[in-house]
DRENDONU-58720 format. One record per residue (C-alpha): residue number from 0; residue in three letters; x, y, z. Coordinates in steps of 0.5 Angstrom, whole numbers. Layout:
BEGIN
ATOM pos code  east north    up
ATOM NUM  Ala     X     Y     Z
...
! end
This chain:
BEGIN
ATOM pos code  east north    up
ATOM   0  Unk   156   187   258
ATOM   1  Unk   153   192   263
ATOM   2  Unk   155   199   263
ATOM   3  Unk   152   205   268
ATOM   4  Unk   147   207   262
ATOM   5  Unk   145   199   264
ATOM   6  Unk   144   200   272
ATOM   7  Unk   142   207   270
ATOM   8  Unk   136   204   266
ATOM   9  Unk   135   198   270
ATOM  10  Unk   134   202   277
ATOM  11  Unk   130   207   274
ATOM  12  Unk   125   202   271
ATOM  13  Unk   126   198   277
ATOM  14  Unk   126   201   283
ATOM  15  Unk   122   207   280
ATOM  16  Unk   117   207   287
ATOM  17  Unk   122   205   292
ATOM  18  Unk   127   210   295
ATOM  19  Unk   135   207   294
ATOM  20  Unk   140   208   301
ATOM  21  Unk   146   204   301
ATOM  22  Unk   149   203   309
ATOM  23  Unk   156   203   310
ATOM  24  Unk   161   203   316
ATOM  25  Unk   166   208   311
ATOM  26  Unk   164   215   308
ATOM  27  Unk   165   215   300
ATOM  28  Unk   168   223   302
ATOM  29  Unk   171   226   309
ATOM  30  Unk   171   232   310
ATOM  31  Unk   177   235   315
ATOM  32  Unk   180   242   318
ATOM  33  Unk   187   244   315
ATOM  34  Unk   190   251   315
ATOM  35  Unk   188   253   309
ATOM  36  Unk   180   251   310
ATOM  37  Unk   176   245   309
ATOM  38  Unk   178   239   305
ATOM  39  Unk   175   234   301
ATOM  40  Unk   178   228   300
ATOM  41  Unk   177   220   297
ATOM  42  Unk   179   215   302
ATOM  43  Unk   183   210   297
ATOM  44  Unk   182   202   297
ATOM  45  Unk   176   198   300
ATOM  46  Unk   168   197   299
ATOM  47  Unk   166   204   299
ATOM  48  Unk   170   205   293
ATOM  49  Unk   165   201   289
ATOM  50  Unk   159   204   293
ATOM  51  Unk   161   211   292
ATOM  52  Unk   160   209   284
ATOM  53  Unk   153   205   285
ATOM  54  Unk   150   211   289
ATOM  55  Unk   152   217   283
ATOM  56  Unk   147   213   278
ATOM  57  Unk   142   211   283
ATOM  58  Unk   142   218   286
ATOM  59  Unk   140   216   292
ATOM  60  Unk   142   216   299
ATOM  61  Unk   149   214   302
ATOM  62  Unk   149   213   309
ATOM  63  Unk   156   212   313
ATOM  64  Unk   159   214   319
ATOM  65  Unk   162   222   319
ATOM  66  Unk   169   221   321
ATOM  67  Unk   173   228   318
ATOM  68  Unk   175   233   323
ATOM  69  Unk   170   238   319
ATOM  70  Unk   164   233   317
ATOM  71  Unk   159   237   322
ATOM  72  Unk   160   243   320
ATOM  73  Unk   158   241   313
ATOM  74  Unk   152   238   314
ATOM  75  Unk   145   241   315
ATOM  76  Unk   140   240   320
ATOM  77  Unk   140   232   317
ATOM  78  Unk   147   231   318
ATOM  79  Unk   146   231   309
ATOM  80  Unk   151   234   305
ATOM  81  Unk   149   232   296
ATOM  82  Unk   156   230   293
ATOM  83  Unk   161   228   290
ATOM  84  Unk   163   236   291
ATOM  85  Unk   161   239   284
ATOM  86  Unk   156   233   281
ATOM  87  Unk   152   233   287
ATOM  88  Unk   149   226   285
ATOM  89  Unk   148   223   291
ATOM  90  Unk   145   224   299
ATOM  91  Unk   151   223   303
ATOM  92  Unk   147   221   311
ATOM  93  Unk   153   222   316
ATOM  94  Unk   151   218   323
ATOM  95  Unk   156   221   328
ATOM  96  Unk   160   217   333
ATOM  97  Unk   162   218   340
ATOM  98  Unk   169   216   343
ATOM  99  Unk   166   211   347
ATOM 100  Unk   162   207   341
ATOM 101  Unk   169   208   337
ATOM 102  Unk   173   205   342
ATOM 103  Unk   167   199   343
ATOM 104  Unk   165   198   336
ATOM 105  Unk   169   200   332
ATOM 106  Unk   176   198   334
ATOM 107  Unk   173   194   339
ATOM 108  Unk   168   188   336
ATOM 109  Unk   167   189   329
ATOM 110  Unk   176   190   329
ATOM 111  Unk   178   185   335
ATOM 112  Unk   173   182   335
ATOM 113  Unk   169   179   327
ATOM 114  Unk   175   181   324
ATOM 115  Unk   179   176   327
ATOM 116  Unk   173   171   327
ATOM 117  Unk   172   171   320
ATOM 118  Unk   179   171   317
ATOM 119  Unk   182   164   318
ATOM 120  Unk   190   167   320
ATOM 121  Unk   189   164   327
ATOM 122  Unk   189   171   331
ATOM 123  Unk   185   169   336
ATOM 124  Unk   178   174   336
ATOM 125  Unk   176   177   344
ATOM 126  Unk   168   177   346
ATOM 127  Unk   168   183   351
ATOM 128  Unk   160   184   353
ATOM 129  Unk   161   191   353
ATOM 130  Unk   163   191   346
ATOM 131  Unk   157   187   343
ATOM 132  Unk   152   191   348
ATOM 133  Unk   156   197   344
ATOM 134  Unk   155   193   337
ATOM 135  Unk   148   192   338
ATOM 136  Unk   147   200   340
ATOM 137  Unk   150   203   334
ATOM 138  Unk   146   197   330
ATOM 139  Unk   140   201   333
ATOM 140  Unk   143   207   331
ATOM 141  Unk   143   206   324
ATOM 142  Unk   137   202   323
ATOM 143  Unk   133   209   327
ATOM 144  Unk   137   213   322
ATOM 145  Unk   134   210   315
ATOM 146  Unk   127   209   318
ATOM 147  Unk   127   216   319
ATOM 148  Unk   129   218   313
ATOM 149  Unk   124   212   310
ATOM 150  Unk   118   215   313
ATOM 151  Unk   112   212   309
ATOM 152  Unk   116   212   302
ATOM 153  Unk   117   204   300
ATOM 154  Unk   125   204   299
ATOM 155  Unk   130   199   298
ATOM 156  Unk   136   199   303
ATOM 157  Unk   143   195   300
ATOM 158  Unk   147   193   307
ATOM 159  Unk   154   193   306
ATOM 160  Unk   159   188   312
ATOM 161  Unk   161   186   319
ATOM 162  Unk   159   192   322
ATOM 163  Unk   152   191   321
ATOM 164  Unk   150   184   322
ATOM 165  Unk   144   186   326
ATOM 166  Unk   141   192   322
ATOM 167  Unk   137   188   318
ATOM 168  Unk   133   184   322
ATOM 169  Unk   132   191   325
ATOM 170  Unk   130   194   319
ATOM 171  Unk   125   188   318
ATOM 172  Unk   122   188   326
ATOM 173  Unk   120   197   323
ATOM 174  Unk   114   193   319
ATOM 175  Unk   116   198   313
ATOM 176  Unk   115   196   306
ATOM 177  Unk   123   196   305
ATOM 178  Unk   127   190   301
ATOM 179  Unk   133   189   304
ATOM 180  Unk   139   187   301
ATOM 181  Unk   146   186   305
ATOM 182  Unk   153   184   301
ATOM 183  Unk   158   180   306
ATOM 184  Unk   164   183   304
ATOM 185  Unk   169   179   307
ATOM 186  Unk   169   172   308
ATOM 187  Unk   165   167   312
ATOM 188  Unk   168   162   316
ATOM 189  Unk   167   155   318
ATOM 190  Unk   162   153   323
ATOM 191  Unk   167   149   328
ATOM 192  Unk   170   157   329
ATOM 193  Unk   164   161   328
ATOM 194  Unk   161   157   334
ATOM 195  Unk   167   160   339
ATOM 196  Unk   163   167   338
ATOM 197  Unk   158   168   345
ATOM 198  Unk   153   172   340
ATOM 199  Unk   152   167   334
ATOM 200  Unk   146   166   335
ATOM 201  Unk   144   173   335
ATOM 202  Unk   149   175   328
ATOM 203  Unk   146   169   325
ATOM 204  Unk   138   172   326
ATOM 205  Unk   140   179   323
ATOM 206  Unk   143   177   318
ATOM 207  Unk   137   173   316
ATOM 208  Unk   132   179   316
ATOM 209  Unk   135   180   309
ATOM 210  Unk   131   179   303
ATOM 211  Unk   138   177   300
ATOM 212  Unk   144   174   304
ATOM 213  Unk   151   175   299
ATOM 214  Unk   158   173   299
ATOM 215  Unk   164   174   294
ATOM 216  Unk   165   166   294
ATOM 217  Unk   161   160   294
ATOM 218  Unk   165   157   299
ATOM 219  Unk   163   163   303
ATOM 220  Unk   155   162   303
ATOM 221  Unk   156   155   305
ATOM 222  Unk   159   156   311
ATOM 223  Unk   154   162   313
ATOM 224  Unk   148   156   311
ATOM 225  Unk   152   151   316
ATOM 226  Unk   153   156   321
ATOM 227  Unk   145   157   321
ATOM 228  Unk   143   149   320
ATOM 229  Unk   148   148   327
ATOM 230  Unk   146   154   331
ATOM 231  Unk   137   155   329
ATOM 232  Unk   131   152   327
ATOM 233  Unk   130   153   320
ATOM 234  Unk   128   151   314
ATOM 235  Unk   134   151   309
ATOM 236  Unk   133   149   301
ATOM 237  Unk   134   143   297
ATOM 238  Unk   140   147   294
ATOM 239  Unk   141   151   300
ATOM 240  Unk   140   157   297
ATOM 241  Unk   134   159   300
ATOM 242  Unk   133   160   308
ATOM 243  Unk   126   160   311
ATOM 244  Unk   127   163   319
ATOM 245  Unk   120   164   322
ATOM 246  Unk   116   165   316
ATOM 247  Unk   121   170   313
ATOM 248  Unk   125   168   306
ATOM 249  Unk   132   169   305
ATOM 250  Unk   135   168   299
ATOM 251  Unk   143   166   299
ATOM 252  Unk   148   167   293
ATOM 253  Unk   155   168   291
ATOM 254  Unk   156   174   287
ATOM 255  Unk   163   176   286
ATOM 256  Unk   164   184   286
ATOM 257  Unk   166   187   280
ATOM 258  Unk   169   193   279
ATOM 259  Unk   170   199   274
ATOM 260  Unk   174   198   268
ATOM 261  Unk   172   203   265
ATOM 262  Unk   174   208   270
ATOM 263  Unk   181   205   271
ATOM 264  Unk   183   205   264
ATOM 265  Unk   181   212   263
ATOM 266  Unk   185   213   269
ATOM 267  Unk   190   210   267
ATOM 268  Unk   190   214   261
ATOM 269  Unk   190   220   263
ATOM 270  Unk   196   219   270
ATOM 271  Unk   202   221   269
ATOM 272  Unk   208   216   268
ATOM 273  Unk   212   217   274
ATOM 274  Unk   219   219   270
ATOM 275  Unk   225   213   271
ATOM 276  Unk   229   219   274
ATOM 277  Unk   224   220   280
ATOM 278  Unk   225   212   282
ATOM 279  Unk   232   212   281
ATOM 280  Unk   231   218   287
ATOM 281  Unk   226   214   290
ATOM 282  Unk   231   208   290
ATOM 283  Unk   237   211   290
ATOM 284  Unk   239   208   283
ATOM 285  Unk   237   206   277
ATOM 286  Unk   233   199   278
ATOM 287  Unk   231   195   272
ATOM 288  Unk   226   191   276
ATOM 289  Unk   220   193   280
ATOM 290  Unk   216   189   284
ATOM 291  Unk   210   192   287
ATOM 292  Unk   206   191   294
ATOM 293  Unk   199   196   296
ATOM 294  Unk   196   192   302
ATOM 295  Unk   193   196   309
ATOM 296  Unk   198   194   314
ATOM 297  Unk   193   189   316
ATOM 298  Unk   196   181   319
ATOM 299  Unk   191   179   315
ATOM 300  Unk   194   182   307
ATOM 301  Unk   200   176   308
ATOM 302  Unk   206   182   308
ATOM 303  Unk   210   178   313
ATOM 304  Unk   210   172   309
ATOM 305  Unk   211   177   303
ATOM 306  Unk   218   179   307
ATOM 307  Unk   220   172   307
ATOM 308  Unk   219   170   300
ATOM 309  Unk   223   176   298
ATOM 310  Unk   228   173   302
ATOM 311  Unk   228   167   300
ATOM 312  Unk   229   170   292
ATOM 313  Unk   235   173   293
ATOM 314  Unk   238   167   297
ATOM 315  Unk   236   163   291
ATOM 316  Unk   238   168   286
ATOM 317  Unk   243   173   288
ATOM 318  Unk   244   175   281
ATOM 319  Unk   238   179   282
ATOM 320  Unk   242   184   287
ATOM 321  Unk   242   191   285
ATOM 322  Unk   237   189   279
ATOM 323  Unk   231   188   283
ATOM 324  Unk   228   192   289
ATOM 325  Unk   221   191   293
ATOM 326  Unk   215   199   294
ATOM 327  Unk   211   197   300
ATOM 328  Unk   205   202   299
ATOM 329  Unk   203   199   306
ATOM 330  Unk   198   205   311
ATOM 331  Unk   197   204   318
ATOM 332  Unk   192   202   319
ATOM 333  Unk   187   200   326
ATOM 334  Unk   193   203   329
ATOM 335  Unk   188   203   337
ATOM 336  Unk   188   196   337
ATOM 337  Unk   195   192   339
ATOM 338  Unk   195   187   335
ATOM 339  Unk   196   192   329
ATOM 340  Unk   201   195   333
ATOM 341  Unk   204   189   334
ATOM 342  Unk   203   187   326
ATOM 343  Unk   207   193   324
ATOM 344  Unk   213   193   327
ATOM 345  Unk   215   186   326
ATOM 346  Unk   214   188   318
ATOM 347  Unk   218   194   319
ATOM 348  Unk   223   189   324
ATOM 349  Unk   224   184   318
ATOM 350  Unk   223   189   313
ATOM 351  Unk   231   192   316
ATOM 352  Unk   233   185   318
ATOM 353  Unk   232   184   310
ATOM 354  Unk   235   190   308
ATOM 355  Unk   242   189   313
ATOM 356  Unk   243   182   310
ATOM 357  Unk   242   184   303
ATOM 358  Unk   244   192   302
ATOM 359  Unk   250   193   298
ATOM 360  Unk   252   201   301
ATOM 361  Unk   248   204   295
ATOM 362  Unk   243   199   294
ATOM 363  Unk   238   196   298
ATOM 364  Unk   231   191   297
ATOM 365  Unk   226   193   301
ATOM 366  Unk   223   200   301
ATOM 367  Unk   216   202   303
ATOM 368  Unk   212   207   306
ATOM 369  Unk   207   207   311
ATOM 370  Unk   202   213   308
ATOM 371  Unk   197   213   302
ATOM 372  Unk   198   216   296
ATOM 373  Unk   194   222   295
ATOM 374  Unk   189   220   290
ATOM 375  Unk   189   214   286
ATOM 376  Unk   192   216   280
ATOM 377  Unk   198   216   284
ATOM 378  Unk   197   208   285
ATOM 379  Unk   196   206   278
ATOM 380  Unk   203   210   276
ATOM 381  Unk   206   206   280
ATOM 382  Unk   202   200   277
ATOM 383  Unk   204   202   270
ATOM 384  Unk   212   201   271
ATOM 385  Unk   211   194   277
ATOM 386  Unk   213   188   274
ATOM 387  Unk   212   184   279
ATOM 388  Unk   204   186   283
ATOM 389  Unk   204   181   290
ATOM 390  Unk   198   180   292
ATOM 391  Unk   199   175   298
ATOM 392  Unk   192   174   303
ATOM 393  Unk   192   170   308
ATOM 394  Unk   185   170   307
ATOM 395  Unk   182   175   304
ATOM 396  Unk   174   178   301
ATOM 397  Unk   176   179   295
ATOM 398  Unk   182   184   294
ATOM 399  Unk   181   190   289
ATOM 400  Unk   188   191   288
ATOM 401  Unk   189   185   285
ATOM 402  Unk   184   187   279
ATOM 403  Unk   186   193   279
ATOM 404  Unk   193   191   277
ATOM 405  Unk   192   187   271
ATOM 406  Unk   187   193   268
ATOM 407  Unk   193   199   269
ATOM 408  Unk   199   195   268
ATOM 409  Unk   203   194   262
ATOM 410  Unk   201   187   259
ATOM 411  Unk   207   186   256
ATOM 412  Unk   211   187   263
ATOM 413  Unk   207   186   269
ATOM 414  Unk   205   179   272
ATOM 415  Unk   201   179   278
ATOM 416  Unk   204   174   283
ATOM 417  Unk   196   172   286
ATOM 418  Unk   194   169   294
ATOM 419  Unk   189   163   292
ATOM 420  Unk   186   164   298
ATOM 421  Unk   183   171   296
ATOM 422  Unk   176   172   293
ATOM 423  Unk   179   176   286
ATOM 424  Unk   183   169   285
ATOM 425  Unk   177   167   281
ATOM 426  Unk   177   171   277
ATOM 427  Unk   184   172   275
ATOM 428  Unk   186   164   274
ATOM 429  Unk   191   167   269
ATOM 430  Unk   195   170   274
ATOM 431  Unk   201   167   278
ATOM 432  Unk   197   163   283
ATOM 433  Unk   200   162   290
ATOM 434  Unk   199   159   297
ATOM 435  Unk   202   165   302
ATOM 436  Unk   204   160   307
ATOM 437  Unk   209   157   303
ATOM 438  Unk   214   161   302
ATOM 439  Unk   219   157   297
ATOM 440  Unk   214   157   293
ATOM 441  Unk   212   163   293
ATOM 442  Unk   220   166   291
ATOM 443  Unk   219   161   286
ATOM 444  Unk   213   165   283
ATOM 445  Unk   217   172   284
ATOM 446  Unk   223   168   279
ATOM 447  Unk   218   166   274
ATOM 448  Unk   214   172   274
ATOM 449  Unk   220   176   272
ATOM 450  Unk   223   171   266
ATOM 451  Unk   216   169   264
ATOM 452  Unk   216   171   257
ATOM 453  Unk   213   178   254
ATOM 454  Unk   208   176   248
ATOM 455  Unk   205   170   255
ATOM 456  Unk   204   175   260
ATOM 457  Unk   201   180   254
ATOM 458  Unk   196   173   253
ATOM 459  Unk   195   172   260
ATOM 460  Unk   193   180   262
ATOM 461  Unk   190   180   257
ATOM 462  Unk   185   174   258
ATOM 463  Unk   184   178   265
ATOM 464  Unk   182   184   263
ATOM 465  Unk   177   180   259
ATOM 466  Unk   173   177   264
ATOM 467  Unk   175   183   268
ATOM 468  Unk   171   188   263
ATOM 469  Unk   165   182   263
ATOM 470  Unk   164   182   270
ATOM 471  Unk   164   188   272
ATOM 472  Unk   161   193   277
ATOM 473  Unk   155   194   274
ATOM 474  Unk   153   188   272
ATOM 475  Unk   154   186   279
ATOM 476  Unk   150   190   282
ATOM 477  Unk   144   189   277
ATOM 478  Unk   145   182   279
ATOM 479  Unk   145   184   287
ATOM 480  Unk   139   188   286
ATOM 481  Unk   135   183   282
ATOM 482  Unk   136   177   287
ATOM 483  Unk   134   182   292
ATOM 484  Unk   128   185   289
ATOM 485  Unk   125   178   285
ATOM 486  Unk   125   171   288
! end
């Protein structure tokens, strides 16, 4: 089982004349003007939480857009900052935005565009040519902004998702001594739905100036060598492992994220239990049951479908009435565009329409909250008394929450409720498998999981947190730079 001792080691002796850069769309740490001064703060949930852990051991350079009210002011004349705050381990690069790239980049092709492209939730993707011609811009920008700070060194530059589909072949035109290693983060989809992009052709060569391709799921990487046997001429390998498009090699796997589990469980231990007085305040009695969900208000996290389950669970089971109650931790999230705004209020209309059917005056199911919690302890408190954690994608990456929950729960009190078509399902086949669309299975997966038996559900974390601990973060990444730098 690998540790940081391990990847330490293993980039040390590995990369021990390259220069280490990891490229990402979110920033590990933002700055931001409050009244009392400048502010650092942690942004909670996706990839750059995992990053933000390879690039303290590597100490290399970190470079991702500066979106905090106060990232200018911190910088020097690089845009460079060392961080975390106190350690100082690692170089973070800020690349800085214009309102105009945000709107057609961001919020334009990579969110309205990709997103919707590359989950299969039948929101259907819009192709503005004004936001592709702002894609490839800031693709530009960030290839130019790792070239300069390569110089003449040899360096090793981990790509990291959908917002970089063209940076690699950038890299690669440079004729710099650079391995190239880019990790797809969410999923692939099938060529019959990647054919509609206009700029298939153009993301397809991108992708392939990697050295390695990398996807969470088999059924991901297969996709993705479909999409190029229909759309280029190349040379594909007998295992499909292995693309060859003018004369440039691009090795394809799966390589299922791990996270830290030694982190979370020291982070678990080291959190305050939140105090039954305070849920009986939060939730205005004292509930026997907690069921927990921690999703970005996303249309892809399957919080609708969710709602629906829990309704049909108390229509089946109305003796659970007062005894159960569903905490939504669910921040806005993509808030520009309209199909988020419009994803929003149908939960928050559905999630009123189930309280009005249900409320007994003093009582009702549904809570939520439309902030993040400060901090991730604050999450895993509330992980710690959830007896039920669901987990409900549509269609998803991977899906930390998921593993994060089985590690910090109470093994004897807590089942997760787990969407198969989440990358995390793989690892967590001891958890309650459901199919999110399915509504009257998924009430009777909420049913089973709070009645399942205590020494099984102890069984059943327990062989998780097995494979979770095995299949770690830094084993993961110890296998990603290996396949990227050797054949």
């Amino acid at each position: 089982m690998s540790n940081r001792d391990s990847l330490e080691k293993y980039i040390r002796k590995n990369l021990k004349d390259r220069s280490f850069y990891i490229v990402t769309n979110r920033e590990p740490y933002i700055h931001n003007k409050t009244f009392e001064g400048i502010e650092v703060t942690r942004p909670s949930g996706g990839a750059h939480t995992l990053l933000e852990l390879i690039a303290r051991v590597s100490q290399g350079t970190y470079i991702a857009h500066g979106a905090g009210s106060a990232d200018k002011q911190v910088v020097d004349k690089n845009n460079c900052i060392k961080m975390p705050p106190k350690e100082k381990l690692f170089t973070l690069k800020r690349v800085f935005l214009s309102k105009k790239e945000l709107e057609y980049f961001y919020y334009g092709f990579t969110n309205q565009t990709l997103w919707p492209l590359c989950h299969a939730v039948f929101v259907k993707p819009e192709f503005n040519p004004l936001w592709w011609e702002s894609y490839k811009e800031v693709n530009r920008k960030f290839a130019q902004t790792v070239l300069d700070d390569v110089g003449d060194k040899k360096a090793f530059v981990w790509v990291n998702d959908y917002h970089f589909c063209l940076l690699p072949q950038m890299l690669r035109e440079s004729g710099k001594d650079i391995k190239i290693g880019t990790f797809w983060h969410i999923p692939w989809p099938t060529y019959e739905i990647f054919r509609v992009n206009p700029w298939a052709k153009e993301l397809l060569i991108g992708l392939l100036g990697s050295d390695l391709l990398a996807f969470h799921r088999g059924y991901q990487a297969q996709n993705f060598v479909q999409s190029v046997q229909r759309e280029l001429e190349a040379k594909i390998g007998h295992e499909q492992s292995k693309i060859v498009y003018k004369e440039h090699l691009t090795k394809i796997e799966n390589l299922e994220a791990g996270i830290d589990y030694q982190e979370i469980v020291d982070l678990n231990n080291k959190g305050k239990t939140i105090r039954r007085s305070f849920m009986t305040k939060l939730f205005g009695m004292d509930i026997p049951f907690l069921i927990l969900g921690v999703d970005r208000l996303d249309y892809t996290k399957g919080i609708i479908e969710r709602l629906k389950m829990i309704d049909r669970f108390f229509e089946k089971h109305p003796e659970y009435i007062e005894k159960v109650v569903y905490y939504g931790i669910m921040p806005q999230s993509r808030f520009h565009i309209p199909a988020y705004r419009a994803y929003a209020k149908n939960v928050t209309d559905l999630a009123e329409k189930i309280n009005w059917k249900y409320s007994t005056g003093r009582w009702v199911p549904i809570h939520y909250t439309l902030n993040g919690l400060s901090g991730r302890d604050k999450v895993f408190q509330y992980y710690k008394q959830a007896n039920v954690c669901l987990v409900t994608s549509l269609d998803d990456g991977m899906n930390l929450v998921a593993k994060e929950y089985v590690i910090a729960c109470d093994a004897e009190k807590g089942s997760l409720v787990l969407s198969k078509f989440t990358g995390a399902s793989n690892d967590l086949r001891y958890s309650t498998l459901i199919n999110p669309y399915n509504i009257e299975e998924g009430a009777d997966a909420i049913f089973k999981a709070l009645n399942m038996d205590p020494k099984d559900r102890k069984i059943r974390n327990l062989k998780m947190r097995k494979e979770l601990k095995e299949r770690n973060i830094y084993n993961w990444a110890i296998r990603f730079i290996e396949k990227t730098l050797y054949e």
